[in-house]
C-alpha positions in Angstrom: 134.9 137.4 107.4 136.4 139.3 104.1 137.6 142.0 106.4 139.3 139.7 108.9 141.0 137.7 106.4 142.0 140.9 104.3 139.9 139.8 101.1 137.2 140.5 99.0 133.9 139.3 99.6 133.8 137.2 95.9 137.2 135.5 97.3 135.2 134.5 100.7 132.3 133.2 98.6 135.1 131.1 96.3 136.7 129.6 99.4 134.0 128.8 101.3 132.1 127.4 98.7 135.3 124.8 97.5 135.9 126.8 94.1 139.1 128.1 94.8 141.2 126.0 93.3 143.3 127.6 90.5 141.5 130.8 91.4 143.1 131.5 94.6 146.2 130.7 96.9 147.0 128.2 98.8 147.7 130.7 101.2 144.4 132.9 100.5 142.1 130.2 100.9 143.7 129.3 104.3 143.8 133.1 105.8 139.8 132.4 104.8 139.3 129.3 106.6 141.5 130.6 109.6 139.2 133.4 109.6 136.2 131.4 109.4 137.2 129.5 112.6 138.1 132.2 114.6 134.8 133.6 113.7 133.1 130.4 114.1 131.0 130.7 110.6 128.7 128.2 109.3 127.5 127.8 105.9 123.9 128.7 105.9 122.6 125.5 103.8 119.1 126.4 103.9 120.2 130.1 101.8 122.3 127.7 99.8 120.0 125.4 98.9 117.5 128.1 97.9 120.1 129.0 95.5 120.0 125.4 93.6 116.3 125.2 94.3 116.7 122.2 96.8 115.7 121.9 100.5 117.7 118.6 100.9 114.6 116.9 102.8 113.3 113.9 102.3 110.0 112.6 103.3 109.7 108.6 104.7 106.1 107.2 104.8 106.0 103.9 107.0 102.8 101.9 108.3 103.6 102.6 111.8 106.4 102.4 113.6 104.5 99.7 116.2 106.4 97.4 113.8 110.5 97.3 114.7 111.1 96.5 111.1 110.0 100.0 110.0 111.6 101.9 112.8 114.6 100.4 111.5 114.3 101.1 108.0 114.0 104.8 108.8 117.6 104.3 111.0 118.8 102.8 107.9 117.6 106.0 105.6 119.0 108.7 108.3 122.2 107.5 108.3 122.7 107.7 104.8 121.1 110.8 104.3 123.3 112.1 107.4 126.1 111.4 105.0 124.7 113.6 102.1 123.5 116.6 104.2 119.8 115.4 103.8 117.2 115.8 106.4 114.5 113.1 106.7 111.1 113.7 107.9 109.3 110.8 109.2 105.7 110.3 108.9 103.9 107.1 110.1 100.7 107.1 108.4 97.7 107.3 110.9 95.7 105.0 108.7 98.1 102.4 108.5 97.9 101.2 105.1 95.3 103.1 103.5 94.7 106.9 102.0 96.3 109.6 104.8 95.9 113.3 104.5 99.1 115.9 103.6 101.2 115.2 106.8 102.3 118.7 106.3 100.6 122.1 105.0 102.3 122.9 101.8 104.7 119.3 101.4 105.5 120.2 97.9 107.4 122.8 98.6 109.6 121.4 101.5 110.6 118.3 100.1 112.8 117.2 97.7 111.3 113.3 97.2 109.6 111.0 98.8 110.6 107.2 100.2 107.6 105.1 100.6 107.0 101.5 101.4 104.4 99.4 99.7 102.3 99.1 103.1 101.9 102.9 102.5 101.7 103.9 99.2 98.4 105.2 99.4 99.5 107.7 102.0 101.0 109.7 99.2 98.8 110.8 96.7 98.3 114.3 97.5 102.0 114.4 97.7 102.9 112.6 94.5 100.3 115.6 92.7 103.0 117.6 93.1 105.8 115.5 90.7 108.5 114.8 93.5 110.3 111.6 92.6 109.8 108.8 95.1 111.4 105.4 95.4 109.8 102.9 96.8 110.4 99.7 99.4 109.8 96.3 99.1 106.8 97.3 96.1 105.7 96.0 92.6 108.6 97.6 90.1 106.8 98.3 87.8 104.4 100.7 89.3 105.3 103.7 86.7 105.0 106.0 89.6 108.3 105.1 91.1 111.4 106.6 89.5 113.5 103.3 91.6 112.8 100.6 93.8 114.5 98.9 96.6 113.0 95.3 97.3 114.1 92.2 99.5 114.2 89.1 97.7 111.0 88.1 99.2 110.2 85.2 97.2 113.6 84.0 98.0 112.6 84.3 101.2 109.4 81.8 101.1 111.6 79.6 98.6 113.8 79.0 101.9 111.0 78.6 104.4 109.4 76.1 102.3 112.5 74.2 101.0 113.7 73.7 104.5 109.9 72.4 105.7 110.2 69.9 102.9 113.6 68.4 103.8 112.3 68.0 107.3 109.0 66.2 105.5 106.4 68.3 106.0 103.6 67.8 103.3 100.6 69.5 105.5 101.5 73.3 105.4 99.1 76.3 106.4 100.3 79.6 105.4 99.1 82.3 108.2 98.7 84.7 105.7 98.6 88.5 106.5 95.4 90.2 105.5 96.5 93.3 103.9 96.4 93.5 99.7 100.0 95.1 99.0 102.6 93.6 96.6 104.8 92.1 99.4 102.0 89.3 100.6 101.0 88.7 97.5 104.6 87.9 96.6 104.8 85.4 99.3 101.4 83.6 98.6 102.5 83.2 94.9 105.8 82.0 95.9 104.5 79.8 98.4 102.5 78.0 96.2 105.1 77.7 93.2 107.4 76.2 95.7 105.0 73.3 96.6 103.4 72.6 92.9 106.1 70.0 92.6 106.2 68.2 95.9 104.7 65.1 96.3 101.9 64.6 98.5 101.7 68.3 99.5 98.3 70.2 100.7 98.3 73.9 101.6 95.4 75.6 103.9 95.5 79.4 103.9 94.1 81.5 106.6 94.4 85.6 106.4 94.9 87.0 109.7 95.4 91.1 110.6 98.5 91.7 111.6 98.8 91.2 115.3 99.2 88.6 117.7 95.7 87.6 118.5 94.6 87.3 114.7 98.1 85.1 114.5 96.4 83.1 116.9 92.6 83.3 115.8 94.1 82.0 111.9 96.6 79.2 113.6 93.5 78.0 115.8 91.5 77.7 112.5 94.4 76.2 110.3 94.9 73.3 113.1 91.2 72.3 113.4 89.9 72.5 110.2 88.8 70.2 108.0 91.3 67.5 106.6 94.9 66.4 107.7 96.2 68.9 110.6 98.6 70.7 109.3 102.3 70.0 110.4 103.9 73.4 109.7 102.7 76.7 109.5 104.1 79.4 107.3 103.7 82.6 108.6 104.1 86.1 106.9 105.6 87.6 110.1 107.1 87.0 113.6 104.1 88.8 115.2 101.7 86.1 113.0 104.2 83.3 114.2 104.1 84.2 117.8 100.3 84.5 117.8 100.5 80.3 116.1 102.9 79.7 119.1 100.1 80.7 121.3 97.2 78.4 119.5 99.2 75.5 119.6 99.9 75.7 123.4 96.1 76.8 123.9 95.6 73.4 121.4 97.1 71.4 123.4 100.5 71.1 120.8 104.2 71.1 121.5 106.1 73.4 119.1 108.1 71.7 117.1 107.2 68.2 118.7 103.4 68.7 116.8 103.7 71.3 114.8 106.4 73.7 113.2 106.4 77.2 113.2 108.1 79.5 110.8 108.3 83.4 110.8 109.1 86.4 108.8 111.5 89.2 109.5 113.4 88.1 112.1 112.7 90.6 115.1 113.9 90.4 118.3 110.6 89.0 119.5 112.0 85.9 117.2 114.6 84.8 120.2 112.2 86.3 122.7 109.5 83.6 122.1 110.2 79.7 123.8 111.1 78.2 121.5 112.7 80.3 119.6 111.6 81.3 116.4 113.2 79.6 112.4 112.7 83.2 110.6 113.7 84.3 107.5 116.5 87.6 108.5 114.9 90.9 106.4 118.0 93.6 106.1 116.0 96.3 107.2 118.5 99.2 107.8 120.1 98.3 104.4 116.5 98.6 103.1 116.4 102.0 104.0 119.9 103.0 103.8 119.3 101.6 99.8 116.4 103.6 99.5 117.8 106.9 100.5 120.8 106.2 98.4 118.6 105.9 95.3 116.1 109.0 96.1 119.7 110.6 96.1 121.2 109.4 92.9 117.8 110.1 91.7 117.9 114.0 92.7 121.5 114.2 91.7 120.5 113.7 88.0 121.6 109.8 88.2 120.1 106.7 86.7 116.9 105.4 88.6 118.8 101.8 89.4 116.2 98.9 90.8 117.2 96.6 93.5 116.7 93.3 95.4 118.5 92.9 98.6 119.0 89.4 99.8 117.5 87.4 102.4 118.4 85.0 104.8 116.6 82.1 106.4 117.6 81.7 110.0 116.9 77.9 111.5 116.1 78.0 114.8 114.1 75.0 117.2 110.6 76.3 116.1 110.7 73.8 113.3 111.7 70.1 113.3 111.4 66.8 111.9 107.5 66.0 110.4 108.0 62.8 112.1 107.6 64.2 115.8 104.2 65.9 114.2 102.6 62.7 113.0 103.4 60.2 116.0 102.1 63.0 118.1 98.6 63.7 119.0 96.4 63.6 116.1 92.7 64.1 118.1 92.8 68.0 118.3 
């Protein structure tokens, strides 16, 4: 390319590496880019970034992608890191939420940081040995582990499920709670009951369930003929759990909303897939990872480790309706 343009190989390297400026022509530096067209020459990144001691790669540790709202958290982290010349390698841990072997032989040394939701923080301790910074989703912040976190405003997120159950007079409420110990359940149990310490009247059954349809269903069937006042509503920490209570209450014998309300989490498409369709509470999941990615970069590029809560949004939708239609309803289940 120096030959072709007529210039010295340190003028090339000036040019095509944006440091020309008060060092070179205007005329120079476009005989150089000329020439580098013509040629059709790319910048080798990867020698590049062996120079600065950076592979721009970033590793993203999900659950699974069975579960739309990770699949698009990861679309959400590759288009920012498209952006910033980053790569993104994506690795669903086969264990779900517990401990995972190295996804890769020798990690440490291809990776600049790691993104990692709470589901699957586990997943990374052989990785973490090494001392790349990671950011974490939707986890505690004060694990000391993580140099930033990204979180929804889950409690928000109950706050709005359960405020708009109230105003509709529901005071017998089950949570369909998901069985899994991370920081974004426990959030929600804690927030569910702090929303309902001061209304009136108010009785809570909690039944853990996996997180699938059928354990939805097993944990709805138990809320609804338990012991005690049937509950009128059921809070559940995600669409999958909701659509499983949809399915007990038909099997029951109930009408949703006419006997009991159903409320969701996430807002997936299976949300307006189910009949009827599905109150939800909306979880920004591209901005989720598109925040995440951001911070892993600010993070590498010497920046402050900045901790976030995105907001949430409760979507009303004809799952859920007035207690009223629940207690003139059947009542011998």
């Amino acid at each position: 390319m120096a030959h072709a343009a007529g210039v010295s190989q340190a003028t090339v390297s000036l040019v095509m590496g944006g440091k020309w400026r008060g060092r070179v022509s205007e005329r120079t530096a476009e005989a150089v880019r000329s020439a580098a067209r013509d040629l059709g020459y790319r910048p080798n990144l990867a020698a590049r970034n062996l120079r600065l001691g950076r592979t721009r790669t970033a590793l993203l540790v999900v659950p699974a992608l069975t579960n739309e709202f990770f699949a698009r958290v990861y679309t959400g982290a590759a288009r920012a890191a498209a952006e910033h010349g980053v790569g993104v390698v994506l690795y669903p841990s086969p264990e779900g939420t517990g401990p995972a072997r190295d996804p890769f032989a020798s990690a440490r040394a291809t990776l600049d940081g790691v993104i990692a939701s709470s589901m699957a923080a586990e997943a990374l301790a052989d990785i973490r040995e090494g001392g790349l910074p990671l950011v974490m989703l939707d986890s505690d912040p004060e694990r000391p582990e993580a140099a930033a976190t990204v979180n929804l405003d889950i409690a928000d997120g109950i706050r709005q499920v359960t405020d708009h159950l109230l105003a509709l007079g529901h005071r017998h409420l089950a949570h369909i709670a998901a069985d899994i110990d991370s920081w974004t359940f426990r959030v929600r149990a804690r927030a569910l009951a702090d929303a309902l310490r001061g209304a009136a009247g108010a009785t809570l059954r909690t039944e853990p369930a996996g997180l699938d349809v059928d354990a939805g269903r097993q944990a709805a069937e138990r809320a609804l003929t338990g012991p005690g006042p049937r509950p009128t509503a059921l809070i559940c920490d995600g669409d999958v759990l909701a659509a499983g209570a949809c399915k007990a209450a038909r099997r029951l014998g109930l009408r949703v909303p006419d006997d009991v309300s159903v409320t969701g989490f996430d807002d997936l498409p299976l949300a307006t897939a189910l009949e009827p369709e599905l109150t939800t509470v909306r979880l920004p999941a591209e901005a989720v990872g598109e925040a995440g990615m951001r911070a892993l970069i600010a993070v590498l590029d010497g920046g402050p480790a900045a901790t976030r809560a995105l907001p949430v949004e409760l979507v009303v939708r004809a799952s859920t309706a007035d207690a009223g239609r629940a207690v003139a309803g059947p009542s011998g289940v």
